[in-house]
VEXDREN-2710 file (C-alpha; in Angstrom, 1 decimal):
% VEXDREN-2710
k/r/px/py/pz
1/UNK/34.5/57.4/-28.5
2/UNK/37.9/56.7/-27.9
3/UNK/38.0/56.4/-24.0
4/UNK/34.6/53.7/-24.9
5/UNK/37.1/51.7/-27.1
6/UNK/39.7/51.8/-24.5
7/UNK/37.4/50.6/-21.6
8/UNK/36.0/47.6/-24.4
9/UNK/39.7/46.6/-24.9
10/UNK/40.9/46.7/-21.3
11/UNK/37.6/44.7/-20.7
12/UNK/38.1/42.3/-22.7
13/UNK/42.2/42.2/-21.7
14/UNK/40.8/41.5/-17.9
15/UNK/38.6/38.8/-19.5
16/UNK/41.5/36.7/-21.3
17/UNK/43.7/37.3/-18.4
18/UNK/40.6/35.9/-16.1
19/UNK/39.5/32.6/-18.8
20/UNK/43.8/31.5/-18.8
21/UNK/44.1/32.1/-15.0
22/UNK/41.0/29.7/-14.4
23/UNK/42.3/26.7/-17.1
24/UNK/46.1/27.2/-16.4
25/UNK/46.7/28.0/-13.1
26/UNK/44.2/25.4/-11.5
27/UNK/45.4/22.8/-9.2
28/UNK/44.7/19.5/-9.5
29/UNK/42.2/18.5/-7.2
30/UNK/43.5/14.8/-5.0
31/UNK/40.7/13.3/-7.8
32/UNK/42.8/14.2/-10.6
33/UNK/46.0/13.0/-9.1
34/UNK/44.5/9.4/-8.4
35/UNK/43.2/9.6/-12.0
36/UNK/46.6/10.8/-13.6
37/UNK/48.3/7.9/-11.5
38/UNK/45.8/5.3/-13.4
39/UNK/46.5/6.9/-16.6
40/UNK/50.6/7.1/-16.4
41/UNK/50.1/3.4/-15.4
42/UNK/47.9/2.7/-18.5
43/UNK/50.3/4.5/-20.7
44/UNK/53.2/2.9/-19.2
45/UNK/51.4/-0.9/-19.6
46/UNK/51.1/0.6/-23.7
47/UNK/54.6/1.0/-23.7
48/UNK/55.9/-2.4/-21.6
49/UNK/57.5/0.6/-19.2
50/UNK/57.9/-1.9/-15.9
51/UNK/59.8/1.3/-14.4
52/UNK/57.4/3.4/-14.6
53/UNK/54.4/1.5/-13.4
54/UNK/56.5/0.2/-10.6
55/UNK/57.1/3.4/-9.0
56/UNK/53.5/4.0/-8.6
57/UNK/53.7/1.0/-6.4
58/UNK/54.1/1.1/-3.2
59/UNK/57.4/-1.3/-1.5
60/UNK/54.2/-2.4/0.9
61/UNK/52.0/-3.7/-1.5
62/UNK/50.0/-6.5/-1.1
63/UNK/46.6/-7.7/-3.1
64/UNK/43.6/-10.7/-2.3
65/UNK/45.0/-12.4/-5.0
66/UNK/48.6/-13.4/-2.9
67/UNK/50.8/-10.7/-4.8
68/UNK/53.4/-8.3/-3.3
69/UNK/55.7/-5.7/-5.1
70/UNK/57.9/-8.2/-6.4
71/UNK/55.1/-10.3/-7.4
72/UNK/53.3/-7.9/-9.4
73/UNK/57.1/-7.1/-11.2
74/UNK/56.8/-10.5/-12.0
75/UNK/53.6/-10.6/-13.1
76/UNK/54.3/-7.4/-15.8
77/UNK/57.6/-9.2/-17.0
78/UNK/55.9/-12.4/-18.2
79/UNK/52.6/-10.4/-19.4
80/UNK/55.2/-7.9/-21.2
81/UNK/57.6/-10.5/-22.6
82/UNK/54.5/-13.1/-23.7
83/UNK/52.7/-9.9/-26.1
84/UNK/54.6/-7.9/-28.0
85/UNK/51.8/-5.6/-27.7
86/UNK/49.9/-4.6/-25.0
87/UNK/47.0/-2.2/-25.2
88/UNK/45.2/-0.9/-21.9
89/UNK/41.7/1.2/-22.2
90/UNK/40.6/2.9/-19.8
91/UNK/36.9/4.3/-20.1
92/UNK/35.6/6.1/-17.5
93/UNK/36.8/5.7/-13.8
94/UNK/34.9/6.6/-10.3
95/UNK/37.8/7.7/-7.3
96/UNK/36.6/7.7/-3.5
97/UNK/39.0/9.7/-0.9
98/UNK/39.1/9.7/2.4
99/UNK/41.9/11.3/4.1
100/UNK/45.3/10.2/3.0
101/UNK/43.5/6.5/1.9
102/UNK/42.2/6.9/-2.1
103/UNK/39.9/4.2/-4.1
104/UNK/40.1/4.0/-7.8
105/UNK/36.9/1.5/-9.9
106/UNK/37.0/1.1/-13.5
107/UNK/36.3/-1.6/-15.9
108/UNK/39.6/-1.9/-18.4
109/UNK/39.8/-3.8/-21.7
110/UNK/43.4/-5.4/-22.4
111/UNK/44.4/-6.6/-26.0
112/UNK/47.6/-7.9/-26.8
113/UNK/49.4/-9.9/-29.5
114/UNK/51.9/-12.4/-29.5
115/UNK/55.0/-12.5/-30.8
116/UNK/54.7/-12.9/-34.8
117/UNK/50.5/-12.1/-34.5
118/UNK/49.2/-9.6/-37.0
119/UNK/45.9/-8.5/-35.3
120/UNK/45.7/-7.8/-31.3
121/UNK/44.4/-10.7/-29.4
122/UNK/41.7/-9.9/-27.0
123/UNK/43.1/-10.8/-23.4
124/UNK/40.0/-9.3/-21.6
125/UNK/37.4/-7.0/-20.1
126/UNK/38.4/-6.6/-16.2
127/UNK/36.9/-4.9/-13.3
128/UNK/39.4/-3.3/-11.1
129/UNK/39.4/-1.2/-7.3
130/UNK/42.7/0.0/-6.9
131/UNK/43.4/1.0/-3.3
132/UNK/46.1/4.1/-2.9
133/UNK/47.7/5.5/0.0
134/UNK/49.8/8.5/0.7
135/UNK/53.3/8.0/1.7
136/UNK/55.6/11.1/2.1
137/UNK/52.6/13.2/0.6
138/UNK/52.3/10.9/-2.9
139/UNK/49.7/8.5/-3.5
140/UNK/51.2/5.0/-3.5
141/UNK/48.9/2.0/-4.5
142/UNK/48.8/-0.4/-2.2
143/UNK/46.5/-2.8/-3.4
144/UNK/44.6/-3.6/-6.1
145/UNK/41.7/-6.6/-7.0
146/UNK/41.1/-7.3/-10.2
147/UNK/38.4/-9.7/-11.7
148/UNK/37.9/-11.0/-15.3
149/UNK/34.2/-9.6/-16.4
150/UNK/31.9/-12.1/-18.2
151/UNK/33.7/-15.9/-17.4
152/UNK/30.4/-17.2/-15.7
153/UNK/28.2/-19.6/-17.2
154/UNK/26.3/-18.7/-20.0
155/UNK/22.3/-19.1/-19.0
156/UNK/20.8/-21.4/-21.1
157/UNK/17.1/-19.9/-22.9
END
């Protein structure tokens, strides 16, 4: 009876050991990094942390819509110092990666409020493709396009 309730205990040991070995000591797939990437820069938007979503950037980027590193600094300095709050959801998110090139879509909603505003405003519901690259074995993004979701016409009945 004994030597039964030593074999149940060591099993069960084996299985604890087995369940924390496959949900701690997994490594992140190339998927999850792109995805963590997105996510540090949507926390970092939250927070108005320019730093931070700047050194996901790569020194090469460049977008369709005419921007380039310093452009998209720019661009986070007047957004940032325009709302004092800036909110960035991110839903769901589909990556594509193809040797050291990586391609993030997801739709994002951004709220923010201006200075002395109560309630968030509602800046938008975009569609984004980020576009990353690996450079000195980190992914980099090097482009993204971005497009504001429902500003067409609205059909008449």
């Amino acid at each position: 009876m004994m030597k039964r309730t030593f074999l149940l205990q060591a099993l069960v040991m084996v299985m604890i050991l087995a369940l924390l070995c496959l949900t701690g000591c997994r490594k992140d797939t190339e998927e999850d990094k792109i995805k963590n990437i997105i996510a540090e820069v949507q926390k970092a938007a939250g927070e108005k942390d320019t730093r931070t979503v700047l050194g996901h950037l790569s020194k090469t980027y460049q977008d369709p819509q005419g921007n380039n590193y310093d452009g998209i600094k720019g661009l986070l300095f007047f957004y940032f110092m325009k709302h004092r709050r800036v909110n960035v959801y991110v839903p769901d998110m589909e990556c594509s990666i193809e040797n050291s090139a990586a391609r993030a879509s997801f739709q994002t909603v951004l709220t923010g409020a201006g200075e002395g505003a109560v309630l968030p405003e509602a800046l938008g519901v975009y569609a984004f493709t980020v576009v990353l690259q690996k450079e000195s074995g980190a992914w980099k993004i090097t482009s993204a396009a971005w497009e504001r979701i429902g500003e067409g016409t609205i059909p008449k009945e």
